[in-house]
N, CA, C and O atoms as a printed pandas DataFrame, in Angstrom:
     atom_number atom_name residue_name chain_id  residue_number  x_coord  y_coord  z_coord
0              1         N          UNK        A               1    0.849   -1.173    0.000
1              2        CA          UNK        A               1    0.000    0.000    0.000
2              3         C          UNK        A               1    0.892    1.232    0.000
3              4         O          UNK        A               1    1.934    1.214    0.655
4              5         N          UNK        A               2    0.593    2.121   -0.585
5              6        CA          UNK        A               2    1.203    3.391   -1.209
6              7         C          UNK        A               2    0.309    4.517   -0.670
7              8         O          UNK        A               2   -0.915    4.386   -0.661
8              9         N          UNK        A               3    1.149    6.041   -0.050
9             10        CA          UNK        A               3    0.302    6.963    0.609
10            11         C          UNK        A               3    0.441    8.023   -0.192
11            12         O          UNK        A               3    1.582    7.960   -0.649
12            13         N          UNK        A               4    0.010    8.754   -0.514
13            14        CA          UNK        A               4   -0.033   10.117   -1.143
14            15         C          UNK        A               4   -0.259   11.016   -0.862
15            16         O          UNK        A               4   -1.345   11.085   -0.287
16            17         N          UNK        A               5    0.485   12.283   -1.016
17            18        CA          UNK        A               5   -0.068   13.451   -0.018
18            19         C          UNK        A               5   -0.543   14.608   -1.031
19            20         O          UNK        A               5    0.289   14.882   -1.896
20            21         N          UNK        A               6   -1.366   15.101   -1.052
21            22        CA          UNK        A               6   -1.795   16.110   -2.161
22            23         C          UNK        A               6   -2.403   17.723   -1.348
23            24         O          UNK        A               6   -3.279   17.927   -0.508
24            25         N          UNK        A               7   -1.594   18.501   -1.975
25            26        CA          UNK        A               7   -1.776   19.923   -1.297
26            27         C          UNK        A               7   -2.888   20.598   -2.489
27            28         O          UNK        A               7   -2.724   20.681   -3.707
28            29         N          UNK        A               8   -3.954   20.996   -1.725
29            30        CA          UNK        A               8   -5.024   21.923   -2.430
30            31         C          UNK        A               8   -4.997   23.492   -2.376
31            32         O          UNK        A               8   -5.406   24.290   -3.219
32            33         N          UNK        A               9   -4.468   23.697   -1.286
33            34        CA          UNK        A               9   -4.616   24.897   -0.540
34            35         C          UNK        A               9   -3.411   24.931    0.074
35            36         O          UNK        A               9   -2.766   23.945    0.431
36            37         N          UNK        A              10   -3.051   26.293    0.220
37            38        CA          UNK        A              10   -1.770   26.052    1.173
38            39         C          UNK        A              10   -1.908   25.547    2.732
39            40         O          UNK        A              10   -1.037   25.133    3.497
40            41         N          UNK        A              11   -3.310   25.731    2.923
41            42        CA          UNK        A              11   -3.559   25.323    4.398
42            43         C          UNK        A              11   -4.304   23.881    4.357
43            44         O          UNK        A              11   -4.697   23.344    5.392
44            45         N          UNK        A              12   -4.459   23.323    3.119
45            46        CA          UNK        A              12   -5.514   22.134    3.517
46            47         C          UNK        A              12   -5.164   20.947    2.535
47            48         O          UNK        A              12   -5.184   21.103    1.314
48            49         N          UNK        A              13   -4.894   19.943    3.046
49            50        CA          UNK        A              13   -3.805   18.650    2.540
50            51         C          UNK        A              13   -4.616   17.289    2.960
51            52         O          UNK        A              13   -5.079   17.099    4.085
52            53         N          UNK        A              14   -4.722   16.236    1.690
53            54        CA          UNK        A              14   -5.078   15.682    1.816
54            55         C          UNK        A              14   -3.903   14.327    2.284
55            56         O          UNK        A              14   -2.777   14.550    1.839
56            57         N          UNK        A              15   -4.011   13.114    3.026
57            58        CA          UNK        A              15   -3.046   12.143    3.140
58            59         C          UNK        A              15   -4.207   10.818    2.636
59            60         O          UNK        A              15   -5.137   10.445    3.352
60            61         N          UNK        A              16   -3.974   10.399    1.627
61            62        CA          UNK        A              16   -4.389    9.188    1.173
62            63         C          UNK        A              16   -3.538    7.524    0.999
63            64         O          UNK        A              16   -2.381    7.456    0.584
64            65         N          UNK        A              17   -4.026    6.781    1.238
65            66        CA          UNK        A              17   -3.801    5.416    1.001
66            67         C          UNK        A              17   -4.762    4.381    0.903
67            68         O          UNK        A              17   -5.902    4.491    1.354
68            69         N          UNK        A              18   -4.249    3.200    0.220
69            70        CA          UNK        A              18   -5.687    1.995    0.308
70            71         C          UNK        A              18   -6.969    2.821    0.143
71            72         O          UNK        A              18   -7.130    3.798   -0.588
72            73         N          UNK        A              19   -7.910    2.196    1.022
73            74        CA          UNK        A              19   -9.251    2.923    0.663
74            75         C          UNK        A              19   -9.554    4.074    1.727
75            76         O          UNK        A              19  -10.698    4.418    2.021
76            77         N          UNK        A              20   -8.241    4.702    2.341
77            78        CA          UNK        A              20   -8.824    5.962    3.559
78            79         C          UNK        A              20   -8.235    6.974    3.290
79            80         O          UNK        A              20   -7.065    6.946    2.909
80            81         N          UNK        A              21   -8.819    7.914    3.410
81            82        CA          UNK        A              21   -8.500    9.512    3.233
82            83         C          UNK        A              21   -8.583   10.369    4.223
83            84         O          UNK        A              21   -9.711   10.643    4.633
84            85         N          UNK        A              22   -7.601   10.893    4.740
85            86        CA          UNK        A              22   -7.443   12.043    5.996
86            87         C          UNK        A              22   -6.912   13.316    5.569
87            88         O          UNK        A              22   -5.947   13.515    4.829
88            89         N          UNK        A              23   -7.868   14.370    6.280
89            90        CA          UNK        A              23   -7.890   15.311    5.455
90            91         C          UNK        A              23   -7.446   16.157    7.044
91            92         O          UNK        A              23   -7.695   15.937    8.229
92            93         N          UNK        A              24   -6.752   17.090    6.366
93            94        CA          UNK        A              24   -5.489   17.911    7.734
94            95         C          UNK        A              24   -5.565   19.400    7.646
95            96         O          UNK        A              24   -5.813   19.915    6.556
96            97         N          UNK        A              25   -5.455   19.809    8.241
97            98        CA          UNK        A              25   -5.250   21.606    7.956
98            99         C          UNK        A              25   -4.133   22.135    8.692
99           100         O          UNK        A              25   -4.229   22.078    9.918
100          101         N          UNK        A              26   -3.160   22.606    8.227
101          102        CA          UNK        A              26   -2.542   23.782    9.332
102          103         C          UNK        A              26   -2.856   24.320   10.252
103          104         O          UNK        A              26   -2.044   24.454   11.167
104          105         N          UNK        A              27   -3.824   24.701   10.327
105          106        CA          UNK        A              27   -4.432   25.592   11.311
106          107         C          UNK        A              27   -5.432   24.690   12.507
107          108         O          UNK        A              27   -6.368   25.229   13.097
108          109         N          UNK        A              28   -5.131   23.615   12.661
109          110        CA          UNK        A              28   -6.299   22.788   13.160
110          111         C          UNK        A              28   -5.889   22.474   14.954
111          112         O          UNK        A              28   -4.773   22.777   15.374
112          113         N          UNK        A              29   -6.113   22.341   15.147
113          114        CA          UNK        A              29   -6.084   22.243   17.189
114          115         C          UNK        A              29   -4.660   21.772   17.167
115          116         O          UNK        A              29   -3.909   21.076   16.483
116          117         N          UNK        A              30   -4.665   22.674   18.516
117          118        CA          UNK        A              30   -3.185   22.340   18.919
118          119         C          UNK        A              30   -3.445   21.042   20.273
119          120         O          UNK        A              30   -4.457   20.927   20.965
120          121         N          UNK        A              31   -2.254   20.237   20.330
121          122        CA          UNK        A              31   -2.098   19.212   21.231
122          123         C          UNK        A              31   -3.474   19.611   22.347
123          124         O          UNK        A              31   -4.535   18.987   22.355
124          125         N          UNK        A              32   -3.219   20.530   23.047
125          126        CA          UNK        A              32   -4.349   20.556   24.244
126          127         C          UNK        A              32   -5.360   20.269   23.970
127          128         O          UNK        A              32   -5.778   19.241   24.503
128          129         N          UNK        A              33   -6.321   21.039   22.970
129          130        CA          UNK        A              33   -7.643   20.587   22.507
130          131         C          UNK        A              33   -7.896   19.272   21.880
131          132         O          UNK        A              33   -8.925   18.613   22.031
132          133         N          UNK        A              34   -6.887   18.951   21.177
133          134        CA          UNK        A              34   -7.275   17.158   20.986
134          135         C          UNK        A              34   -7.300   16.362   22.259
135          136         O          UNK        A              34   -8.014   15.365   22.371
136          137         N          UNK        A              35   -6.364   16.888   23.406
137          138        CA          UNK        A              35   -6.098   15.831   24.500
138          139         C          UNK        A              35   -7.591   16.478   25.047
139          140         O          UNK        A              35   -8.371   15.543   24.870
140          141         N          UNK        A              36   -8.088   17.212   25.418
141          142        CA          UNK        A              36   -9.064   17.924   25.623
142          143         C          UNK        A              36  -10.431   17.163   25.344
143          144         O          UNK        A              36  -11.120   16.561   26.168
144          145         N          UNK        A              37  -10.690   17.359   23.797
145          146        CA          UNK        A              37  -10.984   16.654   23.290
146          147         C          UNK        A              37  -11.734   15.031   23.438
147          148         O          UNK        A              37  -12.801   14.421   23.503
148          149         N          UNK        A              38  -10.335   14.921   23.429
149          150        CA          UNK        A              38  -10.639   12.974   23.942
150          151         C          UNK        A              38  -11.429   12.777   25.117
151          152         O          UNK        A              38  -12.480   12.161   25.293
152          153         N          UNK        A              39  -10.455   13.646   26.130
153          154        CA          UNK        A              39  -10.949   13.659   27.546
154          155         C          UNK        A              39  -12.436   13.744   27.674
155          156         O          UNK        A              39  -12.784   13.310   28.772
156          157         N          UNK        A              40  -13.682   14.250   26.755
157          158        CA          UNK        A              40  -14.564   14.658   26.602
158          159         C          UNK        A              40  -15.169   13.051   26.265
159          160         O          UNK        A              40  -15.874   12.379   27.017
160          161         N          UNK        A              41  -14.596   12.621   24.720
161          162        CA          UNK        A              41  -14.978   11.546   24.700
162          163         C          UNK        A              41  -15.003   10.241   25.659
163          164         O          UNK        A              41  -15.721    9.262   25.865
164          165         N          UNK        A              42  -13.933   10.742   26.069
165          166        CA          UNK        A              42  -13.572    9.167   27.221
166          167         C          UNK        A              42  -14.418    9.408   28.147
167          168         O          UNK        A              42  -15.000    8.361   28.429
168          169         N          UNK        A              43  -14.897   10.573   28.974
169          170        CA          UNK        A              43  -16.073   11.018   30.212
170          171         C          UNK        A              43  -17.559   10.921   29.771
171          172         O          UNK        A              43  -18.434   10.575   30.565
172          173         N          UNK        A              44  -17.873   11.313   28.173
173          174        CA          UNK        A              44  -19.554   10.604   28.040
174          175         C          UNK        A              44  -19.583    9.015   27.528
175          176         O          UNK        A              44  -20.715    8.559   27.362
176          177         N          UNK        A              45  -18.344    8.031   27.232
177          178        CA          UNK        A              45  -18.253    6.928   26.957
178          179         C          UNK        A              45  -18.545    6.428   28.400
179          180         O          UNK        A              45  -19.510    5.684   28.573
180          181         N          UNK        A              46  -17.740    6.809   29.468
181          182        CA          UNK        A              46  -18.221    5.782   30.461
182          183         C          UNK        A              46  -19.385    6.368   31.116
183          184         O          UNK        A              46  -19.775    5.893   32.183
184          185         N          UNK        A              47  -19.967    7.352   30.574
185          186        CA          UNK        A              47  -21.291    8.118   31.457
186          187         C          UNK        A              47  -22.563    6.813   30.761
187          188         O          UNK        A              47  -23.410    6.195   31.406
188          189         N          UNK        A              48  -22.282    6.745   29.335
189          190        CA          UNK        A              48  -23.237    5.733   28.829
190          191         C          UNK        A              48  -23.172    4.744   29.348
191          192         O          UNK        A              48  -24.222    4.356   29.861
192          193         N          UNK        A              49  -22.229    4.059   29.448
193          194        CA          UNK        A              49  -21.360    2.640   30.020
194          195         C          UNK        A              49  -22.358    2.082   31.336
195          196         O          UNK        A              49  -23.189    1.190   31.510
196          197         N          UNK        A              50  -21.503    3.579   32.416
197          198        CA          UNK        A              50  -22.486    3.636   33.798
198          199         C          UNK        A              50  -23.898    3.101   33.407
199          200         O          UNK        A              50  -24.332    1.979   33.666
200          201         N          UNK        A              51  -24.657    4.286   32.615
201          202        CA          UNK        A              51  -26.013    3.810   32.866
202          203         C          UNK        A              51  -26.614    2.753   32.087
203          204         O          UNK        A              51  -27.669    2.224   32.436
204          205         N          UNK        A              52  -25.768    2.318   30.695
205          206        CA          UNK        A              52  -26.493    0.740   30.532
206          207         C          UNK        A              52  -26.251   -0.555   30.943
207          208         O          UNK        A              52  -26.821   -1.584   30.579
208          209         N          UNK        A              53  -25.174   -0.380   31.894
209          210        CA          UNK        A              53  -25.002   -1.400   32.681
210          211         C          UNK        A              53  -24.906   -1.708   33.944
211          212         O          UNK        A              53  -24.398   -2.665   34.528
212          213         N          UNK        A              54  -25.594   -0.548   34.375
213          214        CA          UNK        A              54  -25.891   -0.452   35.801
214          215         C          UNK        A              54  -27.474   -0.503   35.663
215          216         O          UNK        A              54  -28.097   -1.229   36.438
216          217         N          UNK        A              55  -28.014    0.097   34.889
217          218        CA          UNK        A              55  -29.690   -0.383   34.557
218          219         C          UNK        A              55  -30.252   -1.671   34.870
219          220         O          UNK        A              55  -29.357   -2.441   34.523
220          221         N          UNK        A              56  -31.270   -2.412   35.352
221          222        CA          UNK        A              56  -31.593   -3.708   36.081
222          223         C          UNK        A              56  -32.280   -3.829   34.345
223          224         O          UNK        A              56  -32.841   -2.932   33.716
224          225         N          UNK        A              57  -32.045   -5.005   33.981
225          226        CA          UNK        A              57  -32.382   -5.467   32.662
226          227         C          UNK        A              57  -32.697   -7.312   33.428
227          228         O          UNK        A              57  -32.030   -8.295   33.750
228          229         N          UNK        A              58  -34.659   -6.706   33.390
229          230        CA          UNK        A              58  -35.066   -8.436   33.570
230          231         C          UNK        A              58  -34.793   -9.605   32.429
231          232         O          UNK        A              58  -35.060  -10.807   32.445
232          233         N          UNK        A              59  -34.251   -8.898   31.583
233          234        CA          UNK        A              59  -33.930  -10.098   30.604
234          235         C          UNK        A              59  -32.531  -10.604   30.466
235          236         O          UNK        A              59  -32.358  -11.544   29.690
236          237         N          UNK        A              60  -31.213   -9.966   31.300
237          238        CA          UNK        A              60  -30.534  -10.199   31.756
238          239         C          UNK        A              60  -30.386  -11.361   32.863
239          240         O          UNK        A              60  -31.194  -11.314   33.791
240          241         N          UNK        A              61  -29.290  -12.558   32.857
241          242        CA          UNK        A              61  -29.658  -13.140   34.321
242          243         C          UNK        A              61  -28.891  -12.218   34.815
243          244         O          UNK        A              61  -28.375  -11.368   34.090
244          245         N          UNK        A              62  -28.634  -12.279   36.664
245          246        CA          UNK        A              62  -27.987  -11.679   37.369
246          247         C          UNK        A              62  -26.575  -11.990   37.103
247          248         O          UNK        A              62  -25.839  -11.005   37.034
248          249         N          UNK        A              63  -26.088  -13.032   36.956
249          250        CA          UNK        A              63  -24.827  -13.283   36.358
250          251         C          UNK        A              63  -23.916  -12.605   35.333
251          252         O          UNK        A              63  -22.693  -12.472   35.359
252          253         N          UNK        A              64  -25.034  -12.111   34.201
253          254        CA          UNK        A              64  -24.545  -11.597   32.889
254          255         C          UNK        A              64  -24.805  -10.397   33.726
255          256         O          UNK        A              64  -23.690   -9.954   33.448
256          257         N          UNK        A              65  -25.244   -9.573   34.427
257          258        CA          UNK        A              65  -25.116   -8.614   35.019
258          259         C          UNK        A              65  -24.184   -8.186   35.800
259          260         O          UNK        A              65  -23.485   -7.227   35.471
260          261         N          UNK        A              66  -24.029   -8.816   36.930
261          262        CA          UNK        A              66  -22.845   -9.037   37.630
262          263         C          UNK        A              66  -21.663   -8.993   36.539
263          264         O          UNK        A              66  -20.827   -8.164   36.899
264          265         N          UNK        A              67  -21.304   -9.636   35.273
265          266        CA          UNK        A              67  -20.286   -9.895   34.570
266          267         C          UNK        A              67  -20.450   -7.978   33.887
267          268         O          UNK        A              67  -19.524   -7.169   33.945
268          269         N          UNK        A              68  -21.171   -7.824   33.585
269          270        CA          UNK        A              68  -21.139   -6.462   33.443
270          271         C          UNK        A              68  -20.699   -5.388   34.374
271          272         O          UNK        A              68  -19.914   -4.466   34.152
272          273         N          UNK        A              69  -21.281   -5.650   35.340
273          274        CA          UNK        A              69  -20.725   -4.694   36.726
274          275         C          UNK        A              69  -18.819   -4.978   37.316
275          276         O          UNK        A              69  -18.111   -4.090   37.789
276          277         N          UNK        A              70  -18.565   -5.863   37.178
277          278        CA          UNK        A              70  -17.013   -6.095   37.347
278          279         C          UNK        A              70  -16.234   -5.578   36.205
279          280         O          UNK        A              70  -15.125   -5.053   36.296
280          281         N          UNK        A              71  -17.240   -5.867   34.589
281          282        CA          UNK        A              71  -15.646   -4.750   33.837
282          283         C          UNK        A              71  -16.229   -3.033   33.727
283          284         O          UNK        A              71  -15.666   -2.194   33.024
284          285         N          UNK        A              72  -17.307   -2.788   34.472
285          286        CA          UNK        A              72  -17.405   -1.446   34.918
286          287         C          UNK        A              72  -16.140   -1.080   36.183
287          288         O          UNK        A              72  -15.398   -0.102   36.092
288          289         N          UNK        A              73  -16.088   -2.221   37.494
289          290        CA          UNK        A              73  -15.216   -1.814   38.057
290          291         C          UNK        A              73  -13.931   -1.562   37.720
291          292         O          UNK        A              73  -13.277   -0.543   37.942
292          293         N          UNK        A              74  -13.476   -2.979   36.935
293          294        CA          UNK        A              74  -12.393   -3.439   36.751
294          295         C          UNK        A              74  -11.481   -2.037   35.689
295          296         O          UNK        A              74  -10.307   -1.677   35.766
296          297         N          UNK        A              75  -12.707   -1.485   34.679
297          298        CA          UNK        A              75  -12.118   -0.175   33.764
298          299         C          UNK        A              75  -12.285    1.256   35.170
299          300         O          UNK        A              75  -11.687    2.210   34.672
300          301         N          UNK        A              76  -12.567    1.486   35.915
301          302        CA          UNK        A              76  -12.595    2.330   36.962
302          303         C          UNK        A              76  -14.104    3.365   36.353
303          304         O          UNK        A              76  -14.264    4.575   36.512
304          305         N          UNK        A              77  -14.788    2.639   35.834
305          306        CA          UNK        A              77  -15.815    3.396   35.277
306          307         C          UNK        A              77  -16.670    3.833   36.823
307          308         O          UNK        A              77  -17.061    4.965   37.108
308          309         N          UNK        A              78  -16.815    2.550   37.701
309          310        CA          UNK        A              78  -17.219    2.908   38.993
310          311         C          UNK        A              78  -16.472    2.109   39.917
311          312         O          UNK        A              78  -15.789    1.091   39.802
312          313         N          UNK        A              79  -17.035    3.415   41.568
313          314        CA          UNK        A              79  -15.537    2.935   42.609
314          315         C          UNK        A              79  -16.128    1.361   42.753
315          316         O          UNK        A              79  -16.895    0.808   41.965
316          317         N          UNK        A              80  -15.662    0.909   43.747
317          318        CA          UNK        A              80  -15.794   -0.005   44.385
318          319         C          UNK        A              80  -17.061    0.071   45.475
319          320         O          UNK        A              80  -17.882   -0.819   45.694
320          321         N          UNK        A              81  -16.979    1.411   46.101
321          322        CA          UNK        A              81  -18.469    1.665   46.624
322          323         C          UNK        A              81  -19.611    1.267   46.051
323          324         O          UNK        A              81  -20.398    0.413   46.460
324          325         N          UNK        A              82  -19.689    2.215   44.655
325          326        CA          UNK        A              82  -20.391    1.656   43.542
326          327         C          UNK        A              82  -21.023    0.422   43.734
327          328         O          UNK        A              82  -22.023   -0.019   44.302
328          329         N          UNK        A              83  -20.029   -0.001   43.019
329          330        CA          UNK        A              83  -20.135   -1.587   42.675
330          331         C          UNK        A              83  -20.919   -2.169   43.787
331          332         O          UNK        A              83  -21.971   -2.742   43.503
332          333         N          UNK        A              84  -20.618   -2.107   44.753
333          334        CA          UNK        A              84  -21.499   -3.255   46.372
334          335         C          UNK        A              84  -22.892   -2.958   46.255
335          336         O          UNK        A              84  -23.844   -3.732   46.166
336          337         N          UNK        A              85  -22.830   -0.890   46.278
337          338        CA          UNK        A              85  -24.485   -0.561   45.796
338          339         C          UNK        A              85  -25.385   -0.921   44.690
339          340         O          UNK        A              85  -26.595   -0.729   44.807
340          341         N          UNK        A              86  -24.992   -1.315   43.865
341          342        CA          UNK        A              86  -25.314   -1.539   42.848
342          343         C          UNK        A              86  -25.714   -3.043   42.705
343          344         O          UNK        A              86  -26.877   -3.430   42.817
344          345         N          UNK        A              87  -24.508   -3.966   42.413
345          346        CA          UNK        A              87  -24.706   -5.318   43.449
346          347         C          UNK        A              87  -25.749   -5.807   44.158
347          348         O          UNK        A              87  -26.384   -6.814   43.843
348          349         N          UNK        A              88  -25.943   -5.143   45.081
349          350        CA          UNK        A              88  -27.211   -5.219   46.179
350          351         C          UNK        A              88  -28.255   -5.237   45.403
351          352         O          UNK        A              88  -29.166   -6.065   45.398
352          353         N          UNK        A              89  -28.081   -4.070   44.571
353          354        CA          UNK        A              89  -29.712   -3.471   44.157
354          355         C          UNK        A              89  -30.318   -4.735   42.925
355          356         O          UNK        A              89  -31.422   -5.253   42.754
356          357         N          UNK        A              90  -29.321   -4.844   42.407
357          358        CA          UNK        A              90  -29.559   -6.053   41.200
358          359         C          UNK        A              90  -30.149   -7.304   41.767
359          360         O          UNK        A              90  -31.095   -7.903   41.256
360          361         N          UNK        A              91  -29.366   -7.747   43.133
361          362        CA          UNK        A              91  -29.726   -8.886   43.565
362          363         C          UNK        A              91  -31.198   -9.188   43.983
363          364         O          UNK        A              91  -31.977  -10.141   43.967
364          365         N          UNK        A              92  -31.162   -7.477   44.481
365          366        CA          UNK        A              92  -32.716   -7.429   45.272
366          367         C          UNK        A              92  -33.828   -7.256   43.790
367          368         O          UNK        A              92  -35.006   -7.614   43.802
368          369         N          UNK        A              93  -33.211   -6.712   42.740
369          370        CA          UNK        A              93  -34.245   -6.603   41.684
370          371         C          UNK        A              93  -34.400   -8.094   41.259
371          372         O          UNK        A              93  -35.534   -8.571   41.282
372          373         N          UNK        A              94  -33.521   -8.737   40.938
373          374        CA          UNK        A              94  -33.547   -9.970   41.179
374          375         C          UNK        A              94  -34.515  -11.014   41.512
375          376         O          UNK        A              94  -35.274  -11.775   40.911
376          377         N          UNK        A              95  -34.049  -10.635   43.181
377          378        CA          UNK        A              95  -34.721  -12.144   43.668
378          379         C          UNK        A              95  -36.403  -11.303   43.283
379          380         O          UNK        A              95  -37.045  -12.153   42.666
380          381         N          UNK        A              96  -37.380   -9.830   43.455
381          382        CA          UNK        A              96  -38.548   -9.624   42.866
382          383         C          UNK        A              96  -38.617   -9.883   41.721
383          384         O          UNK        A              96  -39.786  -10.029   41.364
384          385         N          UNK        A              97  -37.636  -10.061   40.675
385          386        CA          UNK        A              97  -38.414  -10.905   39.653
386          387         C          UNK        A              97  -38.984  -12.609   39.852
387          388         O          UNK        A              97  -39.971  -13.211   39.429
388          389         N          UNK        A              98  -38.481  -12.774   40.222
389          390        CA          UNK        A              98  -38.702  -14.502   40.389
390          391         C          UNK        A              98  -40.151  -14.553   40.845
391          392         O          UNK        A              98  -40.689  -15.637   41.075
């Protein structure tokens, strides 16, 4: 595979290869705002995370739940406090389904 770089503009450059195209500007965020950025993404990724797998899902067993709630801990998505509260609450949603 072969990359190609093609200037349109003095400020706006394309980098191509295979079938992907990334398109760049001079003028485009400096280091902070990308790290910035991310940081943004990585804080509403585990905000979703939190709440669909902390949600009591009766069609879930408690097991596949539980297995959900440990790689919430295990990624630090929630403390360990968390986790026991949560735990509890499943078990108790739980045993009222039955």
């Amino acid at each position: 595979m072969s990359w190609t770089i093609q200037k349109y503009f003095t400020a706006h450059y394309f980098l191509t290869g295979g079938n992907k195209t990334l398109e760049f500007f001079i003028d485009s965020p400096d280091n902070k705002q990308v790290l910035a950025f991310i940081d943004k993404i990585r804080e509403r990724t585990k905000i979703k995370l939190k709440i669909e797998y902390t949600t009591f899902d009766p069609d879930l067993t408690f097991d596949d739940q539980f297995k959900n709630l440990k790689y919430l801990k295990a990624n630090d998505i929630i403390t360990v406090d968390e986790f026991e509260i949560i735990r509890e609450d499943l078990r108790g949603q739980h045993l009222i389904k039955k």
